[in-house]
C-alpha positions in Angstrom: -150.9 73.3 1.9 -153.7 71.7 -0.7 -154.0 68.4 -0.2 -153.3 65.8 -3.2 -156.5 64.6 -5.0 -156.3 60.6 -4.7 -156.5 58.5 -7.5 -160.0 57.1 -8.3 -159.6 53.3 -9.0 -163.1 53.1 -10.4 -163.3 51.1 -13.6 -159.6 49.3 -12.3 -159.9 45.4 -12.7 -158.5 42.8 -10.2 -158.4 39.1 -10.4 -159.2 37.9 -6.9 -159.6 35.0 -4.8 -163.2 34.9 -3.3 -163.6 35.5 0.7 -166.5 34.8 2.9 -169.8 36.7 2.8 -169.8 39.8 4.5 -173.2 41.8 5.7 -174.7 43.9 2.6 -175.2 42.1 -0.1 -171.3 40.9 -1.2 -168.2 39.0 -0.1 -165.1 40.3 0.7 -161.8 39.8 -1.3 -158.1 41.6 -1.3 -156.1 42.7 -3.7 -152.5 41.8 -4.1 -151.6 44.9 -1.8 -153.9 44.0 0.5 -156.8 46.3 -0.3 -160.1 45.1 1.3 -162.7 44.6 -1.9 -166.6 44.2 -1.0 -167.4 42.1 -3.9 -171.1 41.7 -5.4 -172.4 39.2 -7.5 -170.1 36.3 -6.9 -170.0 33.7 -4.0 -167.4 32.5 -1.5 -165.0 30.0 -2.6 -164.9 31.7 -6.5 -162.4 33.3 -8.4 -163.0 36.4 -10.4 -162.0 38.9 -12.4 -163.5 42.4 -10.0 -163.8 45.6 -11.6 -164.2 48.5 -9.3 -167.3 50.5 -9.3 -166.3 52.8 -5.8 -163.1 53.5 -4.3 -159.7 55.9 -4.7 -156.2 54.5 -3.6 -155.6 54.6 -0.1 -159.3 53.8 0.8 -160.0 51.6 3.6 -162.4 49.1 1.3 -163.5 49.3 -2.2 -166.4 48.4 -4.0 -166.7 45.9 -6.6 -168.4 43.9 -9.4 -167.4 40.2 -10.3 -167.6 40.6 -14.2 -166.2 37.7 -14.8 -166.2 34.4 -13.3 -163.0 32.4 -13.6 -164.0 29.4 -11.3 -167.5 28.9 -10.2 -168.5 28.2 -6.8 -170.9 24.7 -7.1 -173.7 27.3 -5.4 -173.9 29.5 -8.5 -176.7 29.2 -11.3 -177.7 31.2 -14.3 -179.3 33.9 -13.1 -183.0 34.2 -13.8 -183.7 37.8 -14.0 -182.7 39.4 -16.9 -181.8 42.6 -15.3 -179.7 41.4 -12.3 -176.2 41.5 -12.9 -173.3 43.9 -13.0 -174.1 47.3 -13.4 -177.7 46.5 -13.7 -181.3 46.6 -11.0 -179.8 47.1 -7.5 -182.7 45.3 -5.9 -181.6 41.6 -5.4 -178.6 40.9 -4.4 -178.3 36.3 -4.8 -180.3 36.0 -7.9 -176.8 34.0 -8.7 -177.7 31.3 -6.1 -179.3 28.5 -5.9 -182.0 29.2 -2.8 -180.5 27.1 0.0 -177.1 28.8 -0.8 -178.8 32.1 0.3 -179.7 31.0 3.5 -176.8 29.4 3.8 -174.9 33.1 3.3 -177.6 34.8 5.6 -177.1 32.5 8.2 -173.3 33.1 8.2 -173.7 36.9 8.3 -176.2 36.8 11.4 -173.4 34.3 12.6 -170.4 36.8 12.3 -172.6 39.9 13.1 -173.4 37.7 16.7 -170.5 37.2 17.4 -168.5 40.4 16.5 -170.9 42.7 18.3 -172.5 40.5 20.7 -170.1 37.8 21.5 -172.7 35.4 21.0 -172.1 32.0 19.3 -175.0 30.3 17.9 -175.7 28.1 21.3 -175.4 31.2 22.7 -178.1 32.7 21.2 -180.2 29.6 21.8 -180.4 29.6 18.0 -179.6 26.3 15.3 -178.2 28.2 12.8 -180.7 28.0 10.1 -182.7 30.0 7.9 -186.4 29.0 7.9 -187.9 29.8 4.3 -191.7 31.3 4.5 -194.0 29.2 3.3 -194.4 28.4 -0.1 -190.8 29.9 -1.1 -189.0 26.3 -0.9 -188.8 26.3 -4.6 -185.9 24.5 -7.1 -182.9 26.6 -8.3 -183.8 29.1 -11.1 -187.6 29.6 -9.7 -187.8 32.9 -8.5 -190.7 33.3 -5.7 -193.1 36.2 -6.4 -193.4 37.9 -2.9 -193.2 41.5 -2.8 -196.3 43.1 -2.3 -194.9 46.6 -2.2 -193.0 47.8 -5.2 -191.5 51.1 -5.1 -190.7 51.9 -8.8 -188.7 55.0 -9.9 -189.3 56.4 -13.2 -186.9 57.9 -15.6 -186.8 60.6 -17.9 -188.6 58.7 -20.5 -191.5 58.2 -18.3 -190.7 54.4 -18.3 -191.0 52.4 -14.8 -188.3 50.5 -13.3 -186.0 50.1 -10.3 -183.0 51.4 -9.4 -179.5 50.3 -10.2 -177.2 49.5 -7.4 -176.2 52.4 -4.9 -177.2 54.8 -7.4 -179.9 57.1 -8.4 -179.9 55.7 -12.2 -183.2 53.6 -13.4 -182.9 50.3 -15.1 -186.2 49.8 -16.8 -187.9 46.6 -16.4 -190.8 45.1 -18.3 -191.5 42.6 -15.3 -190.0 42.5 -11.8 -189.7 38.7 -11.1 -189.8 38.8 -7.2 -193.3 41.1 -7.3 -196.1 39.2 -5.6 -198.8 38.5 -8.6 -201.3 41.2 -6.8 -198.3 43.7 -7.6 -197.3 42.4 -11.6 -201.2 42.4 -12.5 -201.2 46.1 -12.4 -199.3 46.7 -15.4 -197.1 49.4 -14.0 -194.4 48.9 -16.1 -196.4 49.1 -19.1 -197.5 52.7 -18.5 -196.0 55.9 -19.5 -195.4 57.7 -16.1 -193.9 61.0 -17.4 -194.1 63.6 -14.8 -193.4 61.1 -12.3 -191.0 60.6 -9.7 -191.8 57.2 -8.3 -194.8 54.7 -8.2 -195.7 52.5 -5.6 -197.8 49.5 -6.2 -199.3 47.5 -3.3 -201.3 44.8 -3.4 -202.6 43.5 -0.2 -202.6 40.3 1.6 -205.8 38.3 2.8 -208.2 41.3 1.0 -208.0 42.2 -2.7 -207.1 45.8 -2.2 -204.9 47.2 -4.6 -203.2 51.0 -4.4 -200.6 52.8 -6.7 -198.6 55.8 -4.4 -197.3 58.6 -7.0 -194.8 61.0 -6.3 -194.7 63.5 -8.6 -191.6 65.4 -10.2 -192.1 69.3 -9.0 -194.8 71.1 -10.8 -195.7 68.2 -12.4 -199.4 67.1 -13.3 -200.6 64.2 -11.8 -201.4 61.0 -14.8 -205.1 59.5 -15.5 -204.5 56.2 -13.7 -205.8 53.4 -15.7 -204.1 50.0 -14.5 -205.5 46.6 -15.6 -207.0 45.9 -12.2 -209.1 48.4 -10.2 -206.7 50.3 -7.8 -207.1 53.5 -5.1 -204.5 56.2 -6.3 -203.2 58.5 -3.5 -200.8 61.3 -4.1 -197.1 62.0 -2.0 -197.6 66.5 -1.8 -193.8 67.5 -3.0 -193.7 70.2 -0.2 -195.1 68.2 3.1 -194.1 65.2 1.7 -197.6 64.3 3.0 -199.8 61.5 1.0 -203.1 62.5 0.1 -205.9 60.6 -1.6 -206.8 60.9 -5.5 -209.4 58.3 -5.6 -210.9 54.8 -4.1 -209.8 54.3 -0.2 -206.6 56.5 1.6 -205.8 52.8 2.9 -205.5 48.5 1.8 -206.4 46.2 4.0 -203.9 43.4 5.4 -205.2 40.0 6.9 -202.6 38.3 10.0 -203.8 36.8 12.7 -207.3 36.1 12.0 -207.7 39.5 11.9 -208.3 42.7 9.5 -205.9 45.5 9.8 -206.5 48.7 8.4 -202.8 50.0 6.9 -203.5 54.0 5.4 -201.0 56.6 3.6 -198.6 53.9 2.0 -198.1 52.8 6.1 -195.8 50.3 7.3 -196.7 46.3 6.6 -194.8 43.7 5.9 -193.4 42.9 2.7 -193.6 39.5 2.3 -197.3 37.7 2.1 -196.5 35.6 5.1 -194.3 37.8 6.6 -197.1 38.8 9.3 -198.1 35.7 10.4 -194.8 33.8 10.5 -193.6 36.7 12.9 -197.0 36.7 15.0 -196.5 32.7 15.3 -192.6 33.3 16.5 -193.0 36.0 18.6 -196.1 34.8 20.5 -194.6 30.9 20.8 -191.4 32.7 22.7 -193.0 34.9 24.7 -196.3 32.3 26.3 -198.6 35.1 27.4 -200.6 34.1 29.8 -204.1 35.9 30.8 -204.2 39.1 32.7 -200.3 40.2 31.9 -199.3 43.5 31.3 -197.7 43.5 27.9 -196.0 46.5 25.9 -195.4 46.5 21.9 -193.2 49.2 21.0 -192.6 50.9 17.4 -196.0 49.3 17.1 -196.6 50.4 13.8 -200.7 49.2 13.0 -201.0 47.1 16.0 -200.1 43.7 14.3 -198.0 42.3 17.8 -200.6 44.7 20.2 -203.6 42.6 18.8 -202.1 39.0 19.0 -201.0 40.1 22.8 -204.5 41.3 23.6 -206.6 38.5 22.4 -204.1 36.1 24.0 -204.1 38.4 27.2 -208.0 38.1 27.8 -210.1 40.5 29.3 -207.9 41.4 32.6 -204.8 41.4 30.6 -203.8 45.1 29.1 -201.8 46.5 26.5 -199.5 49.9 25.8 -198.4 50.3 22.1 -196.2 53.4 21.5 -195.8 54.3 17.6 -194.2 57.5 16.0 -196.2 57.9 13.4 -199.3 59.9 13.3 -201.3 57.8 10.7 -200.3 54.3 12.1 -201.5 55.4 15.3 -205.1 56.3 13.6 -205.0 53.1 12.1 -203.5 50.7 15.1 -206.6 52.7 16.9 -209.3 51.8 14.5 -208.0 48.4 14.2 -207.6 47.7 18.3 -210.8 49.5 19.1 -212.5 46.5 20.2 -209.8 45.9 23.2 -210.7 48.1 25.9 -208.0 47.3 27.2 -204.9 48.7 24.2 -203.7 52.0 24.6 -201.9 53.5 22.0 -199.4 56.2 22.5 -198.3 58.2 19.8 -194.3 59.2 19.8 -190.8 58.6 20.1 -190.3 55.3 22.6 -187.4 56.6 24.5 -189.7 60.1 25.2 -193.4 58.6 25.7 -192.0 55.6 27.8 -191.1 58.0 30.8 -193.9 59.6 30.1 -196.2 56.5 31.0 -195.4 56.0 34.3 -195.2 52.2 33.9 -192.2 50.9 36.8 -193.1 47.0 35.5 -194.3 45.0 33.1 -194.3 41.3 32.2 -194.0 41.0 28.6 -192.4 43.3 25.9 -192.1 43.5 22.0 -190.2 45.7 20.3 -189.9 45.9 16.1 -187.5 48.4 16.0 -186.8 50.4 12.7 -183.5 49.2 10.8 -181.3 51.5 13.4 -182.2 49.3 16.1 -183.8 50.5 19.4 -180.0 51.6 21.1 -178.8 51.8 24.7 -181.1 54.3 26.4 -184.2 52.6 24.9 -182.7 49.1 25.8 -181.9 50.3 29.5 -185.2 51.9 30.0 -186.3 48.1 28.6 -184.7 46.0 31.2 -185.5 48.3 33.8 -189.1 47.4 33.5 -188.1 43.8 34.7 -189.8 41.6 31.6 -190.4 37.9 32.1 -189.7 37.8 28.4 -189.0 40.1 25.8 -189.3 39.6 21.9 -186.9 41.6 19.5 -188.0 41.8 15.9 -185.3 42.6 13.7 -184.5 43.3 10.1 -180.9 44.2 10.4 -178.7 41.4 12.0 -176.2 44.0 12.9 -178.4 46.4 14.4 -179.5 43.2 16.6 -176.4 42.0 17.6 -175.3 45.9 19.0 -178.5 45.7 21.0 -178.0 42.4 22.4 -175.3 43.3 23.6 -176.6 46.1 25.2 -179.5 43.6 27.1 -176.6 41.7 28.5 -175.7 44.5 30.3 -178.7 45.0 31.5 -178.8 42.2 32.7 -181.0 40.2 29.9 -180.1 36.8 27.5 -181.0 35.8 24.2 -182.9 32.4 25.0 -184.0 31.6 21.6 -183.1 33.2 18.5 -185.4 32.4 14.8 -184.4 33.1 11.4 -186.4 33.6 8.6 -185.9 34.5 4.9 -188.5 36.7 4.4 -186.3 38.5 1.5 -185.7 35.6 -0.8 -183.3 37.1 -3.6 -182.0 40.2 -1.4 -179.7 39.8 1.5 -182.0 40.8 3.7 -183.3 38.9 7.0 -185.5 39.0 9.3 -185.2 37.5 13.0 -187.0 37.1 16.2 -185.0 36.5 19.4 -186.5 35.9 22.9 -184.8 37.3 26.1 -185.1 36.7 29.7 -183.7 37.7 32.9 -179.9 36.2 33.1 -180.5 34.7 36.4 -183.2 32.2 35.4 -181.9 29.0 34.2 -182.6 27.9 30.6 
């Protein structure tokens, strides 16, 4: 027998009361059934009118816009960006409220997120419960910090530049993307005519004044004459390898943490924000106290940002083991460690090299685990190495919390846990926690 096509309830309006925040960007609000709506642009505490933008009857949750606000929570403001809203760019998620609000709200989600999938409160976790703005981002409601150094624009069938709308392949073209970092917006990217194009990425990097645009082409497509109002290398994404090849200038930027250069190639991993690098170097290394001559591991190692700071805090006797899947980070974490004889860098898979290694001890570990997390068997074969200390990066607060968990029962707690809002705008996070041994006193 053919089963019954549900009703969509897309374009269906609700008047709701407003929920707490929930992880992803929304809050969370029912219906007068009971339906579970995940509600985006509002704020706890509001009441709004929610039209629904994905979801049939009988779902488990739908999703929602508030398009219109009925009572206003005292964290909202006017929102600054002209193409944030309902329906509109997809890429910020709290343009709506005022700064400390949004730390507020990421602070509650890493809060429920702890405690749902960890059973950790916030003494627990050794951690105060705030967000720590970078640098320079403390700014009054309605100023909009410009920290993105890496914008990935999509273009659409016009050939104009702008970012995608929420959960959706649509482009809303912008003539300036507020949160861009000033190395990014001085380009002119959205100025061009990019017909033929897929996407464009613009990078502008931190501590040198290296500046690249990435284009993917649309198949069979002709790659542009690239002339931007600031000199830039061009490289090229092949539409069959997905490989990135240089057009012209340098295949790589250069980023400056630590006191040091790092070479980043191909569009490779860095972090987004300008002070990203360093705030995380400073938190990691402050929780884990290396001390000369250690054996140290930094795992999904990406350039060799943590694998440097360990090594020139490890001195001469101390020694290093970075594992990285990528083949073109592991050139560049290579070229950029070469003067530490004592850094190895593995190229692969950490749950497959780490076997491999032969290594039955070490005393410190970092791990900056894709947004997935690292998961059990990586996490076992972790805590079966016997750290003094181990520091977990993390962008995903969820992804955290499951592994957490996970160290526990290996027999590992979260001494210290740092929060930092590296994604002003987005609901985004980024944390460092510190683990030790369960047996050793605090």
């Amino acid at each position: 027998m053919q089963a019954v096509p549900k009703k969509s309830l897309v374009g269906e309006e609700y008047e709701v009361e407003i929920g707490p925040v929930a992880h992803g960007g929304h809050c969370i609000a029912r219906t007068e059934t009971g339906q579970v709506l995940f509600v985006r642009h509002t704020l706890p505490g509001e009441r709004v009118v929610a039209r629904v933008t994905e979801g049939e009857e009988g779902a488990r949750f739908l999703r929602a816009d508030a398009v219109r606000v009925l009572q206003a929570s005292k964290d909202r403001i006017d929102t600054p960006c002209p193409y944030a809203g309902p329906g509109r760019c997809g890429g910020c998620d709290w343009q709506h409220a005022k700064p400390g609000a949004q730390r507020r709200l990421k602070g509650e989600v890493i809060a429920e997120q702890l405690l749902r999938l960890a059973g950790l409160t916030p003494e627990e976790a050794g951690w105060d419960g705030t967000v720590l703005p970078a640098e320079g981002d403390k700014l009054p409601a309605g100023e909009v910090p410009q920290w993105r150094t890496r914008v990935q624009y999509a273009v659409d069938p016009a050939g104009r530049a702008g970012l995608r709308r929420h959960r959706s392949h649509e482009v809303e073209p912008v003539e300036h993307c507020m949160i861009a970092a000033e190395g990014v917006s001085e380009l002119g990217i959205e100025k061009r005519d990019w017909t033929g194009m897929d996407s464009v990425e613009a990078i502008a990097a931190t501590g040198s004044g290296d500046r690249q645009v990435v284009l993917t082409p649309k198949p069979g497509a002709r790659l542009p004459l690239v002339e931007l109002d600031k000199p830039v290398s061009v490289l090229r994404v092949d539409e069959k390898t997905g490989g990135v090849h240089r057009v012209h200038g340098r295949p790589f930027v250069r980023e400056r943490a630590d006191g040091r250069t790092h070479r980043v190639g191909n569009s490779g991993f860095w972090q987004v924000h300008p002070k990203a690098a360093d705030t995380l170097v400073t938190a990691v290394m402050q929780g884990l106290l290396p001390r000369k001559g250690e054996m140290a591991l930094d795992l999904y190692c990406g350039v060799g940002l943590f694998a440097g700071a360990l090594a020139d805090r490890l001195g001469e006797k101390g020694a290093v083991l970075g594992i990285e899947s990528g083949k073109r980070a592991v050139e560049d974490a290579r070229h950029n460690l070469a003067d530490f004889p004592r850094v190895r860098i593995e190229q692969g898979k950490v749950e497959s090299v780490l076997p491999r290694t032969g290594i039955t001890e070490v005393d410190l570990i970092v791990l900056d685990p894709p947004r997935a997390g690292a998961g059990r068997t990586t996490v076992h074969q972790l805590t079966s190495l016997t750290p003094r200390r181990i520091a977990y990066v993390a962008c995903d607060p969820a992804a955290l919390a499951r592994d957490l968990g996970y160290f526990r029962d290996g027999g590992y707690r979260v001494r210290t846990l740092r929060a930092f809002d590296l994604f002003p705008m987005t609901h985004h996070v980024e944390c460092v926690a510190i683990l030790e041994p369960a047996e050793k006193g605090r």
